[in-house]
PAZATI-672024 format. One record per residue: x, y, z of N, C-alpha, C, CB in turn. Coordinates in steps of 0.05 Angstrom, whole numbers, plus 5000, padded with zeros to 4 digits. Each point is the difference from the previous one (the first is absolute). Glycine has a CB too. Example, Ala and Ser with C-alpha at 12.3 -4.5 7.8 and 13.67 -1.06 7.14 Angstrom:
526448865156498250245000501850245000496249775025
503150444961501650245001498550225014502449874957
This chain:
756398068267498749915025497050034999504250135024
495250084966497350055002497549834979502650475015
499549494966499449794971499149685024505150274947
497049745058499949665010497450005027506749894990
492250345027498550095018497349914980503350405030
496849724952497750084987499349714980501450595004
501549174987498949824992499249755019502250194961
498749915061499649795029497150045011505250055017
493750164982497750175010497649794978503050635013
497449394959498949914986498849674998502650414988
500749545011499549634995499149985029504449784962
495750345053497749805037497550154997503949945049
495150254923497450115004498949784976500750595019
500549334957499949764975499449685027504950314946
496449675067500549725009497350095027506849804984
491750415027499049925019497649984983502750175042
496349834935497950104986499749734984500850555001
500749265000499149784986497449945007504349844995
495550115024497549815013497550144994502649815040
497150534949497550084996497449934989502850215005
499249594978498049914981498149815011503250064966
498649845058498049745019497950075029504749674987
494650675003498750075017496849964989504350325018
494349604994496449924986498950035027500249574955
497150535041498050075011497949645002500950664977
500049235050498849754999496549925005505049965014
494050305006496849994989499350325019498349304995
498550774991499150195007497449935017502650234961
497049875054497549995007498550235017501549554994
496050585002498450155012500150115036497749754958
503150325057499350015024498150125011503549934998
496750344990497550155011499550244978501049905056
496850154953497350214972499750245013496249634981
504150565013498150305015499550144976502350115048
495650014956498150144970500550285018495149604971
506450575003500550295019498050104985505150105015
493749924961497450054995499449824971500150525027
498349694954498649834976501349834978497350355008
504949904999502749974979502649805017498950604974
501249485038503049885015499949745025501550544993
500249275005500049855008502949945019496249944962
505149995064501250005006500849655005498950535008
503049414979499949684995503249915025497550004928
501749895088503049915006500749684990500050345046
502149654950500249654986502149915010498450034955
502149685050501749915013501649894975497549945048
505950164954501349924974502749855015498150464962
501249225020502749855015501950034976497649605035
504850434980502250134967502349825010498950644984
502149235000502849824997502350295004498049504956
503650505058502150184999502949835006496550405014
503949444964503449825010501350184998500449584985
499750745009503050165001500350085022500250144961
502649975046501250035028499350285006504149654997
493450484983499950304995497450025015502750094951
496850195057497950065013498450104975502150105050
495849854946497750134976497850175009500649604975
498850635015498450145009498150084967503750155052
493449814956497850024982498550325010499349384993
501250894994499650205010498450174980504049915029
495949924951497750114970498749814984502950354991
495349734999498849904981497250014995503449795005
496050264966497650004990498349824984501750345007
496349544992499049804975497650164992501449495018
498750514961497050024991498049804987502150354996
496149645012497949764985498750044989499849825020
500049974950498250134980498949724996502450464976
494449625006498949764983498050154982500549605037
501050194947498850064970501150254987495849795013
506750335002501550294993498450195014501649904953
497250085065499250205025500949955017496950094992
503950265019501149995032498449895010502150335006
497449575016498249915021501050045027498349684969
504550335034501050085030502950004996496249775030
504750424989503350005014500849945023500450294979
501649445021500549965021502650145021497549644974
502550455038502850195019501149965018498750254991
503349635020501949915017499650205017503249744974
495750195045499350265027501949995019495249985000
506949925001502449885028501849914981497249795045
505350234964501749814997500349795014501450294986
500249465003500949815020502149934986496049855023
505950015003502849935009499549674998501450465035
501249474946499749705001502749925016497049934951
503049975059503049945015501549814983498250045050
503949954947501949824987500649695006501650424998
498049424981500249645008496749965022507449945006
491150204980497149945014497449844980501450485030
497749454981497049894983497250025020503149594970
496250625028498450085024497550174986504450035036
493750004978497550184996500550285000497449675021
502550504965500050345013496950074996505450194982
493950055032497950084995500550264981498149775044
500250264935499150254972498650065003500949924970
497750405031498750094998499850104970500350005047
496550034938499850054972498550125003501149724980
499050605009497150094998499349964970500350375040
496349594959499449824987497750284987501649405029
498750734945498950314997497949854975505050465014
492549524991497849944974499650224987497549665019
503950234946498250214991497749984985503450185003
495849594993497249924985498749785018501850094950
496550055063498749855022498349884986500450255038
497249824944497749844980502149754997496850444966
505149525027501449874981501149715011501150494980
499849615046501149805030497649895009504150295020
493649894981497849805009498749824987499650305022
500449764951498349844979502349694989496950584980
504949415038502349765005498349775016504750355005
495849434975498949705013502949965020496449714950
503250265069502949935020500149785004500250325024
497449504964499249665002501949884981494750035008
505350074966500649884985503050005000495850054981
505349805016502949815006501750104980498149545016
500850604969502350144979499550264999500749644971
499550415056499250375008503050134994495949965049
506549914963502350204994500850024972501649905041
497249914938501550034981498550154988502349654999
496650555014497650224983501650164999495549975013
507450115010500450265006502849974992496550145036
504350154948503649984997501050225014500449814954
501650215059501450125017502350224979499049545041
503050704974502250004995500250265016500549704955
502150445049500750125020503349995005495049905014
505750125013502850035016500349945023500650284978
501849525026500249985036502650095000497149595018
504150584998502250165013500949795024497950544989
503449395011502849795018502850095010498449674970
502550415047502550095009501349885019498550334988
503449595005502349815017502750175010498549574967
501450575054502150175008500250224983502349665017
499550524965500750124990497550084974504949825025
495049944958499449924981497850004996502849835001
495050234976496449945009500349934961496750485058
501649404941499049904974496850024996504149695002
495450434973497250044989499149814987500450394997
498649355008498649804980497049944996504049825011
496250284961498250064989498949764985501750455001
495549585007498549794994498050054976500749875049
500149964925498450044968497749945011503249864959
494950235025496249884992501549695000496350444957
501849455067499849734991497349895021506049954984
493449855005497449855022500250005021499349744980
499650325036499949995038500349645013495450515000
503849364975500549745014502749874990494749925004
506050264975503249844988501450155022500149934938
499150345073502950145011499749905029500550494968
497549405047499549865019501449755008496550234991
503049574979501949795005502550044993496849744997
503650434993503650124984501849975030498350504955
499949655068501250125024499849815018499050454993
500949195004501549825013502049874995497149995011
């Protein structure tokens, strides 16, 4: 009895999880700036996220770090969680704290020039939990503008 509990339990946790894969982050954008001082930056961003599963998603970690040219230059830090509701495609608001650590380095950045993200490579962790369950996905060194378009 407990066998058959435990393979019933399973195959509706296998079958509700198909669709994860069709979860994408459809665009990001800036909302608001506060400079808590020289170093730190408090970024909120408006994140529209595809959610076709019937699951509630919750974004409650994560770190990036940014480098160029193989220097730190900053860490980014999920300051809030947020709740995505299930079968939604909607805006949430993120907060990021945004920690410089090579200020010479961020300032001496042309922001003009049109191939500013592909200066910088990212990598890090976002923490995701769906009821019970939370998953660590970990994000390799890769370009800030490949992992940007990766995430539509």
């Amino acid at each position: 009895m407990k066998k058959s509990l435990l393979l019933g339990f399973l195959s509706l946790m296998l079958i509700s999880c198909t669709n994860y894969k069709n979860i994408s982050i459809v665009d990001i954008r800036p909302d608001n700036v506060s400079f808590l001082n020289t170093s730190q930056v408090l970024l909120t961003l408006g994140v529209k996220v595809d959610n076709p599963t019937g699951k509630k998603l919750t974004l409650d970690q994560g770190i990036l770090e940014v480098f160029r040219d193989g220097q730190n230059l900053a860490t980014l830090t999920v300051n809030d969680s947020i709740t995505i509701a299930p079968k939604s495609n909607e805006y949430n608001k993120l907060e990021v704290l945004v920690e410089v650590k090579d200020l010479i380095a961020l300032v001496n950045l042309d922001m003009n020039d049109r191939n500013t993200l592909e200066q910088f490579d990212v990598e890090g962790y976002l923490k995701v939990k769906s009821g019970l369950f939370s998953k660590r996905l970990k994000i390799d060194r890769m370009n800030l503008n490949d992992l940007l378009k990766s995430l539509k």
